[in-house]
N, C-alpha and C positions, 0 to 999 in steps of 0.2 A: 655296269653289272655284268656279273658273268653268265653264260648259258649252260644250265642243265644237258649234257649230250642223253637222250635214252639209248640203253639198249637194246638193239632190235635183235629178236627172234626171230629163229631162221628153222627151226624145228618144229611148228607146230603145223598139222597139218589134218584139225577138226576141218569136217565138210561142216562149211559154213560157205553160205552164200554170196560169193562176190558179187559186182555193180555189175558185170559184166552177165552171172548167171542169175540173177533177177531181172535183168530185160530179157532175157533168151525166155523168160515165160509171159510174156506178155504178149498178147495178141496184136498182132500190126495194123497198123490204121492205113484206110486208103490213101492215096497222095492226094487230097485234099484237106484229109481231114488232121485236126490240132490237137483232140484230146485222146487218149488211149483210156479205154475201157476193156478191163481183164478180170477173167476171173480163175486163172493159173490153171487150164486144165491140160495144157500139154506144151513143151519146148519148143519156142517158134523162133522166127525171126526177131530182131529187134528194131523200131522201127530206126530209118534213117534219116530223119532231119527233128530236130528238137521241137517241143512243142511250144506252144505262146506263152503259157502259163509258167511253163519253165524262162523262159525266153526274156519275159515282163522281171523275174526276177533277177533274173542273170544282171540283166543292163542296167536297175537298179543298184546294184552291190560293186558293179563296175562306174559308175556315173556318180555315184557318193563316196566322197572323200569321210575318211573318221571325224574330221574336222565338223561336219555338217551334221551331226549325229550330236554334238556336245552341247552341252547347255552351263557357263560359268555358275561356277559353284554348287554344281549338285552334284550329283551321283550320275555314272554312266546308266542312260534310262532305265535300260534292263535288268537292274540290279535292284531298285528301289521296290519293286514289290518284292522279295527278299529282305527287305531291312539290311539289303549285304553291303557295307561302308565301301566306297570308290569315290576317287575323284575324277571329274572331267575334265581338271584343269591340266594344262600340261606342263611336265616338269621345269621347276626352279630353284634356284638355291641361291644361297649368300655366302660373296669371299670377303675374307679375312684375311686381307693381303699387305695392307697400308700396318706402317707403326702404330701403334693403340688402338688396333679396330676390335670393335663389341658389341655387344647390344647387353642391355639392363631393363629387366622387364621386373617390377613389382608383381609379388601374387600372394593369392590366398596362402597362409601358412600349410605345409605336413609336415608328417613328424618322421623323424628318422628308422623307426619302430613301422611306417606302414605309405613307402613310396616307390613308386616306378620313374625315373627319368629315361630319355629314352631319344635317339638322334642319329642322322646318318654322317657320317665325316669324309672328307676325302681330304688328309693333310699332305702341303705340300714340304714342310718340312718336320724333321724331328723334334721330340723336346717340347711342349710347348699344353698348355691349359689349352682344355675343351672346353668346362662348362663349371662352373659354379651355382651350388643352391645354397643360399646362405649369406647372411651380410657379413659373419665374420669378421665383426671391426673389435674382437676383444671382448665382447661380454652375449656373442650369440653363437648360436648355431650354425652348422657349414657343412657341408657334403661338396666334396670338386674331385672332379674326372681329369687326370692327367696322360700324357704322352710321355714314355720315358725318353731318354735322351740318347741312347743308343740302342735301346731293346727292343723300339717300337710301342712297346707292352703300353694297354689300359692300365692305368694307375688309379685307385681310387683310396678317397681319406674320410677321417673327419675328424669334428673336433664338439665339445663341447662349449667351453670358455676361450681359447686358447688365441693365438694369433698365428697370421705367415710371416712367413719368413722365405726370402726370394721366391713367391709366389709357393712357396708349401706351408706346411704345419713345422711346429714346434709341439713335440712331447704327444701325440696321436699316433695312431694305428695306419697304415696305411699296406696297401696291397697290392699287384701288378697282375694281368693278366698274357695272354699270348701276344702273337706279335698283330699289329693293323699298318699294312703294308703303306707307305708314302706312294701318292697316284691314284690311289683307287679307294672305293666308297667302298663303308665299311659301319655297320649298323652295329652300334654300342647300346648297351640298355642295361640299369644301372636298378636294382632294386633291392630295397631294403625291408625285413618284417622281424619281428620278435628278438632273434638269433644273428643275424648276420647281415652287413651290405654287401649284397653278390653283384658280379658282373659276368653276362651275358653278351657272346659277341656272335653276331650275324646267327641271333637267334636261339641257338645253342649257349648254358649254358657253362663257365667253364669250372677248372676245381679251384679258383680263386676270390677269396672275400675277405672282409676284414668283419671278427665279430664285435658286436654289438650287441646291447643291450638297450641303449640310451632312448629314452621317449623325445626327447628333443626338439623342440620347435626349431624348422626352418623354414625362412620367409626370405621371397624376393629369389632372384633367377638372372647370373650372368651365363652371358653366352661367346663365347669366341676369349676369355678370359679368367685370370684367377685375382685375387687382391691382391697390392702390396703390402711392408711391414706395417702393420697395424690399422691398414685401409679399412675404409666401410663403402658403402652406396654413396657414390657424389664426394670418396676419396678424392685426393690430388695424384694418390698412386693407384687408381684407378685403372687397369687398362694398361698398366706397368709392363704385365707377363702374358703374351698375347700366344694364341695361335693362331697358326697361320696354315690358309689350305680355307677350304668349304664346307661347309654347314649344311642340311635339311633337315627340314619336320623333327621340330623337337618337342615331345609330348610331357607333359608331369602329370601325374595321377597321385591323389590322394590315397593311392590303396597300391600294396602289393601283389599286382598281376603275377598269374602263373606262368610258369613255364608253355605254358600252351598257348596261350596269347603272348607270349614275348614272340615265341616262333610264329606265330600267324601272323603279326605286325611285320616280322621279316619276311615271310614270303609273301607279302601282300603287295609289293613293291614299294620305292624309294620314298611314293608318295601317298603311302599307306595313310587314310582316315584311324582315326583314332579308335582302340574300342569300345564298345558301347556300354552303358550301365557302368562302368569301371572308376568313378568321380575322378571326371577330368579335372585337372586345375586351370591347364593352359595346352595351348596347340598353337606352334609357331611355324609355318609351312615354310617360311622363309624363300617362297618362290618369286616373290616382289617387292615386299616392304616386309615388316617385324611386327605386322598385327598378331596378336590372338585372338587366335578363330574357333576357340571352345565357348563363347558364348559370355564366359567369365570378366571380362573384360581388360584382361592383363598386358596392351598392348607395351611390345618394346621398346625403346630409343636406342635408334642405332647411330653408334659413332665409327666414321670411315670405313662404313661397310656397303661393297656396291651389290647387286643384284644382277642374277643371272637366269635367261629366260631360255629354253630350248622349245625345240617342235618336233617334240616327240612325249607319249604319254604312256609312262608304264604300265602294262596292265600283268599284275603275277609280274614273271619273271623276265615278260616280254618288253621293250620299247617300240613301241607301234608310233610311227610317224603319222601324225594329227595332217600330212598332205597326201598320206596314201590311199588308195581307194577301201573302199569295205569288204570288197571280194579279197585286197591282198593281204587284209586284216584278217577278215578268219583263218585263209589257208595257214598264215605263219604262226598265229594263237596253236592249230592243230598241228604244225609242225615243230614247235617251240612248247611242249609243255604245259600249254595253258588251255587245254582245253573244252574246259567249264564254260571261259570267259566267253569263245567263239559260241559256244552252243547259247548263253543268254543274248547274243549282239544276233542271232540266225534269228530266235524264236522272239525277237522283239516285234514291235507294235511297226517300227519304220521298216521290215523286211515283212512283216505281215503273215507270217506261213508258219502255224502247229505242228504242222506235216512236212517239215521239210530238213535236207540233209547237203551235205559237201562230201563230196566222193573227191581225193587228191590219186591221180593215174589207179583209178580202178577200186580204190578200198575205201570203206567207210571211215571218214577221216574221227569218227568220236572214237574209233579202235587203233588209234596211231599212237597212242602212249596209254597203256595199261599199270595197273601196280601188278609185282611179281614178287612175293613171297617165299620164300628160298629155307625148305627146313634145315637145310645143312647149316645156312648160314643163321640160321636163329631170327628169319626176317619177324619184326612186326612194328606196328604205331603204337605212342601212348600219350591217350589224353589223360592230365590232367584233371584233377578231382572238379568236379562241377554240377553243383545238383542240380541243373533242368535237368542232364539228363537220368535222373532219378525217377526214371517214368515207374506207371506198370500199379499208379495206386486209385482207380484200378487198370485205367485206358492204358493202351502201347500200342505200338507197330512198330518193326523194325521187317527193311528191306533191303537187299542187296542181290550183286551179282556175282557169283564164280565159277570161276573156270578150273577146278583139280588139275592138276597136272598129273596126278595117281591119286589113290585112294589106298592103297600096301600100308601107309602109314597111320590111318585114321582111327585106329581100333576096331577089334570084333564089332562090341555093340554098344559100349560105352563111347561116346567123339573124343578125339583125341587130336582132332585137325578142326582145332575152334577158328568159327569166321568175327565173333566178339563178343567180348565179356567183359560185362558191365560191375565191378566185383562186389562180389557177395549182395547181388541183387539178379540179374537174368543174364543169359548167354548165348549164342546160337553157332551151332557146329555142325558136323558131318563125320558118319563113323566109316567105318571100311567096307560096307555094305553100301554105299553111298546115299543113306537113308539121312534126312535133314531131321535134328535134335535139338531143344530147347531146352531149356533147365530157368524155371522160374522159384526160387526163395525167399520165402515169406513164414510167420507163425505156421499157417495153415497148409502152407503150399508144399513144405519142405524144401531139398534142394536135389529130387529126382530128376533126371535126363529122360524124356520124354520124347519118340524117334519116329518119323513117319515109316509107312511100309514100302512106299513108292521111293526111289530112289534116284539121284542124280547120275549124269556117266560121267566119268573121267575126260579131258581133252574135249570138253563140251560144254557153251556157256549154260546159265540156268540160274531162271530168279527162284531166289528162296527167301525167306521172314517167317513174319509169324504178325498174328493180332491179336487184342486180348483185350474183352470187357468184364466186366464182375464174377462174371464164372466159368467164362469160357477163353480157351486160347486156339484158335485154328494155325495150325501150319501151311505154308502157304509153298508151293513150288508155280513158278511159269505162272501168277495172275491167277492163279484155283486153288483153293483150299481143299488139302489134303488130310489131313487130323485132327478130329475136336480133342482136345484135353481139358479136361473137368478139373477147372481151377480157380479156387474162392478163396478169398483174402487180399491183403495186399502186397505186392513186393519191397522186399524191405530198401528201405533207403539207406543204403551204405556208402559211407563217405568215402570209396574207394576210386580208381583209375578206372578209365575205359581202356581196353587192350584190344585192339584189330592185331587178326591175324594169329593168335594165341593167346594163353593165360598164365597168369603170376604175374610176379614183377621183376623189373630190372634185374641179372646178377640169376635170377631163380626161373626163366621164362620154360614153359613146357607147351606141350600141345601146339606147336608153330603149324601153321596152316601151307600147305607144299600147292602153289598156284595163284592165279590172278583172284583180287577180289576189288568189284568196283562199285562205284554208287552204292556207298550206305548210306542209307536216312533212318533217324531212330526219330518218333514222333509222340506227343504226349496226349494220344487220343485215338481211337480206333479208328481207322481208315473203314470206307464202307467197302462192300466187295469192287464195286465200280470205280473207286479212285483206286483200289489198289491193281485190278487188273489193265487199268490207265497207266500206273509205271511201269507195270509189266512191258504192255504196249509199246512204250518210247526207249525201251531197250536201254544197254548201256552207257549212255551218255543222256541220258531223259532228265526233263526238269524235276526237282522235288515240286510237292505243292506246297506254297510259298506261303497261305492262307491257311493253314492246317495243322498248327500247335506243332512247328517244324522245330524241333531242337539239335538236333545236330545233323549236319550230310556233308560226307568226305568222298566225291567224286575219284580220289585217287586216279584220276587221269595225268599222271604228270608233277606232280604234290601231293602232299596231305594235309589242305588246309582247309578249313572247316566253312563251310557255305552258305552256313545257316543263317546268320546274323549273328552268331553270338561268339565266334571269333576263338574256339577251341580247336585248332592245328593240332593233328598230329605229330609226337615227335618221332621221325623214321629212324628207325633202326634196318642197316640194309638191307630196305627196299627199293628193289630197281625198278624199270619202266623198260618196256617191252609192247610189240605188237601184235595183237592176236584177232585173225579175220573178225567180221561181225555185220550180220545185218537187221534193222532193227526189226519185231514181228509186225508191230503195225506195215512197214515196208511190204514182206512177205505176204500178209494179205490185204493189200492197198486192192483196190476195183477202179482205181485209176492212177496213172503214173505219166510224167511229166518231166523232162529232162532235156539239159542245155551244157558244152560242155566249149571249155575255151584252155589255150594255150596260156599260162601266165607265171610270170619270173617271182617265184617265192625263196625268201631268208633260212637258212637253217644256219641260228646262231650266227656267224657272219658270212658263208656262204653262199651265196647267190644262185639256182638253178632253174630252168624250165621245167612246169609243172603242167600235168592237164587236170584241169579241174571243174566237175562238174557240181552241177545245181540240182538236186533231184529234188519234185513234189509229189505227194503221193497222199491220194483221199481212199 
């Protein structure tokens, strides 16, 4: 897989507290002593040797390999109070190299009217069948994913009655999509509903499908093959028209996933868990043998297919080697994009610390890849319709962080620099005055913009939301409520897109937000003042609460994939990633601080450099 490069920011230059200017306010401990106790009242020294507490965890994170951290077959630990799908196993696949190699896996019937297929590929030559759903022996149903023969291109068909013919159709519809390079992995996803069977590649998407109308039963699931003239399951031409190349994690779902979770399955890495609630049919990880692993019991039979095992485990966009230590694990998670994944593996139960941070040479490593919203360029994300988050009947919260890069654009008094809108249900923006704006919609509510008086500054981070019980909605800036607004009824539940960073839709987008926006969590329940001034607390890169009717949170650190458990990705529309100083407030007013810092050789993408990288604790 390939790496994300971010773009770094070289203009911004809010006074924000570096690693360096949060110890210069810390009061120095004698040379005896291990713990620093402060209470920021004047710029001193900082002390000079690391403290124990720092120190205990440092050698921790250096002395445990990732390896020592995994548990076969579950979830990487820190993710499981999230509900957030991960595997701990480390990457595998199966080649398709030998004449007639396959696998035939029986499964529960879908209909061609409401499926996802869905698999990674790496072929090593042209021309050649991916996958068939369908027995296709003349009197059934079929859906098969092909390789052109010169175009590269996704090919997908189907048929109702019909037969192949050299491993295609006679008298069917068939379609090609772009090109899927020979060499390299390449996540195909194939779904069909109502109107059309669309093909999506690496997540995205393309303008190619073959429509469809047909309710069609298909049953049964080749993999690595297509049929011959008039073959069935347990044909003799069986395995006739093979591909050839690599196979991973092939999902079928009885339902038509959106485009929000096809992209979230892609950027969730190679060995993406399946999504949840979605009626799996079948889950073939193909990293050892050809079981199904959805619970269903659809194991495959594979014919001359061997298996391929590495030591290394995807996590996002990363491969983190399963022999590297944990210290080298988060710096390159924070230096590679991914890092959500570092901050749950910091704040886990085997690193032990609430309160604790990775500074990589000086900067708070959760501010090393920011999202950056670009009005010129029309940046923003769209989910995908999805009523959890249909909050607001009557509970909500919704919180985030931004950073404006100006506010010239935002409107007099009306926002016009939306941070997300949920449509034709609630919204939350900022006008030109840099005053934080709500607009909740409902019979009762109308659909007035509602503006606090205290305002945001431009080139300065600042948490902003809102919460809302049966009649009230408080505006929230920095962890304090800032405006009641008197609001009874319900928000209506509108079967619309979520839009970060602006409003409308595709083609029609307005109101694009000019600046970073990070950590949104939209939640289907009021947050009390104490959990909410608790996110405040953990700043940019802070956990949601996992336990707390959590429906959706797009960290936009590096991605836009959805965190919550319920597997709704952003789809970027150019948004870049960028770095912008940061330190968290809990840090700023810690009364003790703890710090350990070492020399160590971190990845950028495939790069290699010396880093120095510190452990900061801080009560």
């Amino acid at each position: 897989m390939t790496m994300q490069r971010k773009e770094k920011s070289k203009n911004y230059k809010a006074f924000i507290f570096t690693l360096d200017a949060v110890f210069s306010l810390i009061v120095a401990s004698a040379a005896v002593s291990l713990l620093l106790y402060v209470h920021f009242t004047s710029p001193i020294t900082p002390a000079a040797a690391p403290t124990i507490e720092a120190l205990s965890v440092m050698h921790n994170i250096l002395s445990t390999q990732l390896s020592g951290i995994l548990q076969s077959g579950v979830a990487l630990p820190p993710l499981q109070a999230y509900k957030l799908p991960s595997s701990s196993e480390p990457f595998g696949y199966s080649g398709f190299l030998a004449n007639g190699s396959y696998i035939s896996a029986p499964t529960n019937p879908v209909r061609e009217n409401s499926f996802t297929l869905s698999f990674w590929i790496k072929p090593t030559k042209e021309g050649r069948p991916v996958s068939g759903c369908g027995t296709g022996d003349g009197n059934n149903a079929s859906v098969v994913v092909y390789l052109g023969n010169t175009t590269h291109s996704v090919e997908v068909g189907y048929n109702g009655t019909g037969i192949y013919v050299n491993g295609w159709y006679t008298n069917c519809p068939v379609s090609g999509s772009g090109s899927v390079p020979v060499g390299k992995w390449t996540y195909v996803s194939i779904r069909g509903n109502s109107s059309a069977i669309a093909i999506f590649i690496n997540g995205i998407e393309t303008p190619y499908y073959v429509s469809s109308s047909s309710t069609a039963v298909l049953k049964d699931l080749l993999i690595g093959t297509a049929l011959g003239t008039g073959g069935g399951v347990g044909s003799s031409n069986l395995g006739e028209y093979n591909f050839t190349g690599y196979i991973a994690n092939v999902q079928l779902y009885n339902s038509s996933l959106t485009p929000s979770k096809i992209y979230q399955l892609y950027k969730s890495a190679i060995n993406s868990v399946p999504i949840g609630n979605s009626k799996l049919i079948g889950w073939w990880p193909l990293d050892k043998n050809s079981n199904d692993y959805s619970g269903n019991g659809n194991d495959g039979i594979p014919h001359n297919v061997n298996y391929v095992v590495t030591d290394y485990l995807p996590i996002g966009d990363y491969n983190a080697s399963i022999n590297e230590s944990i210290a080298e694990t988060l710096g390159e998670l924070y230096l590679n994009n991914d890092s959500m994944y570092a901050e749950f593996l910091l704040n886990d139960s085997v690193l032990g610390q609430p309160r604790a941070g990775i500074y990589i040479n000086g900067n708070y490593s959760g501010s090393e890849s920011v999202s950056f919203f670009n009005t010129t360029a029309g940046s923003y994300g769209l989910v995908y319709n999805n009523s959890l988050l249909d909050v607001g009947n009557p509970n909500m919260t919704v919180s985030t962080w931004i950073y404006p890069e100006g506010l010239g654009t935002c409107g007099a008094t009306t926002p016009t620099c939306i941070v997300v809108d949920k449509q034709g249900s609630y919204a939350l923006g900022i006008n030109g005055s840099g005053s934080i704006c709500i607009q909740l919609q409902g019979t009762s509510l109308g659909s007035t913009w509602n503006c606090s008086t205290e305002v945001v500054q431009a080139r300065a981070w600042s948490q902003i939301g809102f919460t809302r019980n049966a009649s009230i909605a408080n505006i929230s800036y920095d962890g304090g409520v800032l405006k009641n607004v008197y609001a009874t009824g319900n928000v209506i539940a509108e079967s619309g897109n979520t839009i970060i960073g602006a409003t409308g839709n595709p083609g029609s987008i307005t109101g694009t937000f000019n600046g970073s926006i990070t950590n949104l969590e939209i939640y289907n329940k009021t947050l009390a003042p104490n959990e909410y001034y608790d996110l405040y607390l953990q700043g940019i890169s802070g956990m949601a609460l996992g336990n707390s009717n959590l429906v959706g949170w797009w960290p936009l650190d590096g991605n836009t994939n959805d965190y919550s458990g319920n597997g709704d990705a952003a789809i970027p529309y150019d948004i870049s990633y960028v770095s912008i100083p940061f330190t968290p407030p809990s840090l700023v007013n810690a009364y003790s601080v703890s710090k350990s810092s070492i020399p160590i050789s971190l990845r950028r993408g495939n790069e290699l450099q010396t880093d120095n990288l510190s452990v900061v604790i801080w009560r």
